[in-house]
Residue frames as a rotation matrix with the C-alpha (Angstrom) as fourth column:
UNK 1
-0.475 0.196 -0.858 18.06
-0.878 -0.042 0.477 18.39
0.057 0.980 0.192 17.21
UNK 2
-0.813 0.417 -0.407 17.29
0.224 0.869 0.442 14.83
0.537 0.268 -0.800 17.98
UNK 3
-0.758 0.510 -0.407 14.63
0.054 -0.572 -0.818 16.56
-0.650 -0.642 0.406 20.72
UNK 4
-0.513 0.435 -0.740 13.05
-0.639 -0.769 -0.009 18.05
-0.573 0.468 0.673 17.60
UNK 5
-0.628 -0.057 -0.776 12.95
-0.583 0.695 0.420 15.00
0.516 0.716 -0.470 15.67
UNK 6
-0.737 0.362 -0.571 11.22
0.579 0.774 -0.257 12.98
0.349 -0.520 -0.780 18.33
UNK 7
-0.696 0.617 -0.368 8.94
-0.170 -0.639 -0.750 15.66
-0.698 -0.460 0.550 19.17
UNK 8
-0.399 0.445 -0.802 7.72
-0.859 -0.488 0.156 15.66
-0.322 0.751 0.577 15.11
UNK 9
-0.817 -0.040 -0.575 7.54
-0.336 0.843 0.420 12.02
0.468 0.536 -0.702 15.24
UNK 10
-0.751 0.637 -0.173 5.26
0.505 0.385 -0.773 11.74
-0.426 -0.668 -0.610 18.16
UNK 11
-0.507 0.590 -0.628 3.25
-0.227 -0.795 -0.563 14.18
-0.832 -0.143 0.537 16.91
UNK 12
-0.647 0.095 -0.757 3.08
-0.741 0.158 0.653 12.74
0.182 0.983 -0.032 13.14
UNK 13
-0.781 0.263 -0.567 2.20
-0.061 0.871 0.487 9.44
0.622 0.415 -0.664 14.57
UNK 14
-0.736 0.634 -0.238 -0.40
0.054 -0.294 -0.954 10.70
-0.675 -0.715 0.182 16.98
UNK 15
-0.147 0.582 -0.800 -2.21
-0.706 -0.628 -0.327 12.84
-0.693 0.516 0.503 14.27
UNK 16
-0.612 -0.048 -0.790 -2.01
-0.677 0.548 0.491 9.22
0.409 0.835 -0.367 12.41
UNK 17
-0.888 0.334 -0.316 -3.31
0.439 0.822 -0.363 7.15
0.138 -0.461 -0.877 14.98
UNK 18
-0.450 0.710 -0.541 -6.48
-0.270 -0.686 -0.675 9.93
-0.851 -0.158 0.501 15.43
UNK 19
-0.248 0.496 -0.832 -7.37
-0.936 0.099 0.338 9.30
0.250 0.863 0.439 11.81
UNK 20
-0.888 -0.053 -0.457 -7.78
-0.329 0.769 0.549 6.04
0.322 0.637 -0.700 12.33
UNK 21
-0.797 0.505 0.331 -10.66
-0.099 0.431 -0.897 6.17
-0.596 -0.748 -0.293 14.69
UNK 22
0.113 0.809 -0.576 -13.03
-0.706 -0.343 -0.620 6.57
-0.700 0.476 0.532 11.35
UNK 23
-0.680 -0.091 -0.728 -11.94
-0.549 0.721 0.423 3.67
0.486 0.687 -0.540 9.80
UNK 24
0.394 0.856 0.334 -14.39
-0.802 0.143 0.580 0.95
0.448 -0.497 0.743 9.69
UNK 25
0.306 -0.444 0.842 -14.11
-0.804 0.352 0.478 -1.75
-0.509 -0.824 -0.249 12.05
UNK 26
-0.638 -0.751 -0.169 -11.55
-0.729 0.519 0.447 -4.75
-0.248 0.409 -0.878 11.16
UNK 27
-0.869 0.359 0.342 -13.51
0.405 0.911 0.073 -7.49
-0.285 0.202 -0.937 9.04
UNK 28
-0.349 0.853 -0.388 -16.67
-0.200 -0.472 -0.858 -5.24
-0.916 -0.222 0.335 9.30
UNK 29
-0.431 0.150 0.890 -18.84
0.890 0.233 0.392 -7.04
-0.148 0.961 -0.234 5.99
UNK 30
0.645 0.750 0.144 -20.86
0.746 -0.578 -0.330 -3.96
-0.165 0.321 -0.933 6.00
UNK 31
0.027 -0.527 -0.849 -18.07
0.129 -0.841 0.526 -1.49
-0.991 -0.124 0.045 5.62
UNK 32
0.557 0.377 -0.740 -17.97
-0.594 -0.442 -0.672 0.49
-0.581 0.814 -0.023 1.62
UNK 33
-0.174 -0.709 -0.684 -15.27
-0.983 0.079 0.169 -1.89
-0.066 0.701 -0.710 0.22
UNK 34
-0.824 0.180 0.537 -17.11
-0.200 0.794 -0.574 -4.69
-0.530 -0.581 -0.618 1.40
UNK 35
0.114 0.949 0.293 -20.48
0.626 0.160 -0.763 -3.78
-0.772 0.271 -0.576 -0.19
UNK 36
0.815 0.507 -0.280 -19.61
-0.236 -0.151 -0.960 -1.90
-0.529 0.849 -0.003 -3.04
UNK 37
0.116 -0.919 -0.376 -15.95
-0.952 -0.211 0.224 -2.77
-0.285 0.332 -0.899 -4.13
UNK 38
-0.585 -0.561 0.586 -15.32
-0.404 0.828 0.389 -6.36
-0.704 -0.009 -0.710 -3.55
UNK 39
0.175 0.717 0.675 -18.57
0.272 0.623 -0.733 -7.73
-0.946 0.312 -0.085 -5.14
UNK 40
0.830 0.233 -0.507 -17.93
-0.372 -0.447 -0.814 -5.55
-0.416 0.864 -0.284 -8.24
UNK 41
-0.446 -0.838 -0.314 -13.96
-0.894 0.436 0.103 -7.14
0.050 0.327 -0.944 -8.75
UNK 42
-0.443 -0.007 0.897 -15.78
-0.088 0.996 -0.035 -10.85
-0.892 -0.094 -0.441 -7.78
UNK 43
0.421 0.907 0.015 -18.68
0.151 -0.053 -0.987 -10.22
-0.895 0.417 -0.160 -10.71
UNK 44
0.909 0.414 -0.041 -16.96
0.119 -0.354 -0.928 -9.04
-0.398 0.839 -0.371 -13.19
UNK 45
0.190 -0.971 -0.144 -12.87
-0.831 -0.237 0.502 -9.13
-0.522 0.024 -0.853 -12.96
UNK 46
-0.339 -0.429 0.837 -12.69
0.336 0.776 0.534 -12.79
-0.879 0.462 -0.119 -15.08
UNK 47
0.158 0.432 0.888 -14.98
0.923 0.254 -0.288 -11.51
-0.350 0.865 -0.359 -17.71
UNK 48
0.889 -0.099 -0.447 -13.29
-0.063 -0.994 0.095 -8.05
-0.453 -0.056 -0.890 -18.05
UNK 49
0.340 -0.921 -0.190 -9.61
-0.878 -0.383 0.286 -9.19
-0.336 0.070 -0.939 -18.01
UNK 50
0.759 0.543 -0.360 -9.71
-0.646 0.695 -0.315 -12.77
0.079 0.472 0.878 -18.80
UNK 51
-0.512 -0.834 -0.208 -7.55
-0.250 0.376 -0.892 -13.89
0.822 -0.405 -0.401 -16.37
UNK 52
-0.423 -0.301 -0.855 -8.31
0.100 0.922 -0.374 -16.80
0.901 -0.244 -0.360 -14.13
UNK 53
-0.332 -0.303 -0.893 -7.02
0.942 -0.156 -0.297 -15.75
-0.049 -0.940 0.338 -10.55
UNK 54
0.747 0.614 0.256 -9.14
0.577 -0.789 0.209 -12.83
0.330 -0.009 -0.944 -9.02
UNK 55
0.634 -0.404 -0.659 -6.08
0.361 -0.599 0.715 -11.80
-0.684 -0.691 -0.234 -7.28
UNK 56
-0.501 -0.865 0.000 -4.13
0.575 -0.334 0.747 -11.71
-0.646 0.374 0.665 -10.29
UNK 57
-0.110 0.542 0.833 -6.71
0.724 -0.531 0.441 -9.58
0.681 0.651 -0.334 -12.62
UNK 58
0.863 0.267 -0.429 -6.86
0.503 -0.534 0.679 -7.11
-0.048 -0.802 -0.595 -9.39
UNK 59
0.482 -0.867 -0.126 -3.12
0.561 0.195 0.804 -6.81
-0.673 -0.458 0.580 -9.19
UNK 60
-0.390 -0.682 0.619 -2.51
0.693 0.225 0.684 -6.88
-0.606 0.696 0.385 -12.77
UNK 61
-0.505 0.437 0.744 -5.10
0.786 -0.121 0.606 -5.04
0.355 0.891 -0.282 -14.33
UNK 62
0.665 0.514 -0.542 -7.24
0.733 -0.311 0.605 -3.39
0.142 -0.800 -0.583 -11.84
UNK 63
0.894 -0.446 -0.044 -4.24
-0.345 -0.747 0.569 -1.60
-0.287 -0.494 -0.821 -10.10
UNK 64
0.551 -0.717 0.428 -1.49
0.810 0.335 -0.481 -2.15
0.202 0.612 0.765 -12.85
UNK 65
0.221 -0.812 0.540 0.01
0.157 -0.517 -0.841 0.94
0.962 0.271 0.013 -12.29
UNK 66
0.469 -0.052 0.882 0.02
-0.789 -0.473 0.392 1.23
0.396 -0.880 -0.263 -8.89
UNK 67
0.884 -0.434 0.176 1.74
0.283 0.795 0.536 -2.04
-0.373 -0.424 0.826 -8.67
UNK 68
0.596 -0.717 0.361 4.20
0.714 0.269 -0.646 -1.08
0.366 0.644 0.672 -11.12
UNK 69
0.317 -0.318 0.894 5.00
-0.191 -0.944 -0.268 2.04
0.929 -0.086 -0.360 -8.95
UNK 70
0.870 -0.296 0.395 5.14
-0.307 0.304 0.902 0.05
-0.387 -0.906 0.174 -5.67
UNK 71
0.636 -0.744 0.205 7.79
0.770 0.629 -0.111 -2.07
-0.047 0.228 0.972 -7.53
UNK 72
0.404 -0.706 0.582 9.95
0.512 -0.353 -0.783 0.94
0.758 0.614 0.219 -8.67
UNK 73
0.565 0.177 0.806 9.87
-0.321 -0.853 0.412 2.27
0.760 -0.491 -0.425 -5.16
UNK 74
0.918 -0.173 0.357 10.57
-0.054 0.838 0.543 -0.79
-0.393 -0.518 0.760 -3.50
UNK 75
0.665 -0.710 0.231 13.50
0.704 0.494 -0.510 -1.14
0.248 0.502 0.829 -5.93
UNK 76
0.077 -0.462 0.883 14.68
-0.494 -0.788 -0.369 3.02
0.866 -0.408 -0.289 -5.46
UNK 77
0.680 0.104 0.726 14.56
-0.658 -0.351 0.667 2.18
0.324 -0.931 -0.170 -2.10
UNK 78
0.836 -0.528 0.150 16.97
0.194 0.539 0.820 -0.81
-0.514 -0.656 0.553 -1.91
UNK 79
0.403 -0.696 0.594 19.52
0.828 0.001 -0.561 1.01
0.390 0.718 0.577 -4.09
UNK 80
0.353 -0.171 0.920 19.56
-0.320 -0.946 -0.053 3.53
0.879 -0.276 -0.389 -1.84
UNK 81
0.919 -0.090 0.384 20.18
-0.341 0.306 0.889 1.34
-0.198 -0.948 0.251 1.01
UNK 82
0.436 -0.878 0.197 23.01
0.873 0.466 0.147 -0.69
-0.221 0.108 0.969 -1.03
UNK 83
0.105 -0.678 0.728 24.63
0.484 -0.604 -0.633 2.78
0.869 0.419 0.265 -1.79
UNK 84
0.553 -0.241 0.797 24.52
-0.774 -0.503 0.385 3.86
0.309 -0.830 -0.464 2.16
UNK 85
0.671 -0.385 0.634 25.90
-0.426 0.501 0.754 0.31
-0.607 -0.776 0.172 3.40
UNK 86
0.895 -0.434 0.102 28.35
0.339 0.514 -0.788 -0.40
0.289 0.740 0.607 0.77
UNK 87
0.388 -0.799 -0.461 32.00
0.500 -0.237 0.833 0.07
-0.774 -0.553 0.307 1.23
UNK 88
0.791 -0.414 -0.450 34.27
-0.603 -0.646 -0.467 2.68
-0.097 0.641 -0.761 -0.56
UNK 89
0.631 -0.767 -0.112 37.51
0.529 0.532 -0.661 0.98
0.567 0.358 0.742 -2.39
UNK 90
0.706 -0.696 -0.133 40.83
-0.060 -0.245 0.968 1.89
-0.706 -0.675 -0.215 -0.93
């Protein structure tokens, strides 16, 4: 069984590392999030949301729910950890 397990892992993270050869390179200014993404959040994210900090009108507003879903995962996930490493009473 563990055989099987390590077999599906190599294989998962192969078939992960393969995708990645189509990403663009690291830093790359010409890459699509570079030239059409970023400029559009610098241009236009204070006078949209009317908040300050570009990172926090991104965060907040921009990708409000998708923070708010990282958070609830993040949270499932350490309640699941304190309920595997927790002792039982006696």
């Amino acid at each position: 069984m563990k055989n099987l397990a390590l077999l599906a892992t190599l294989v998962t993270g192969a078939i992960l590392l393969y995708g990645t050869k189509d990403f663009a390179p690291w830093g790359d200014p010409g890459s699509p999030a570079a030239t059409h993404l970023s400029p559009y959040y610098i241009e236009n994210a204070v006078e949209q949301t009317h908040v300050p900090n570009l990172v926090t009108a991104v965060l907040g507003d921009y990708r409000g729910y998708d923070t708010m879903f990282e958070t609830v995962v993040i949270y499932c996930a350490g309640m699941a950890v304190v309920s595997v490493l927790r002792r039982p009473k006696r």
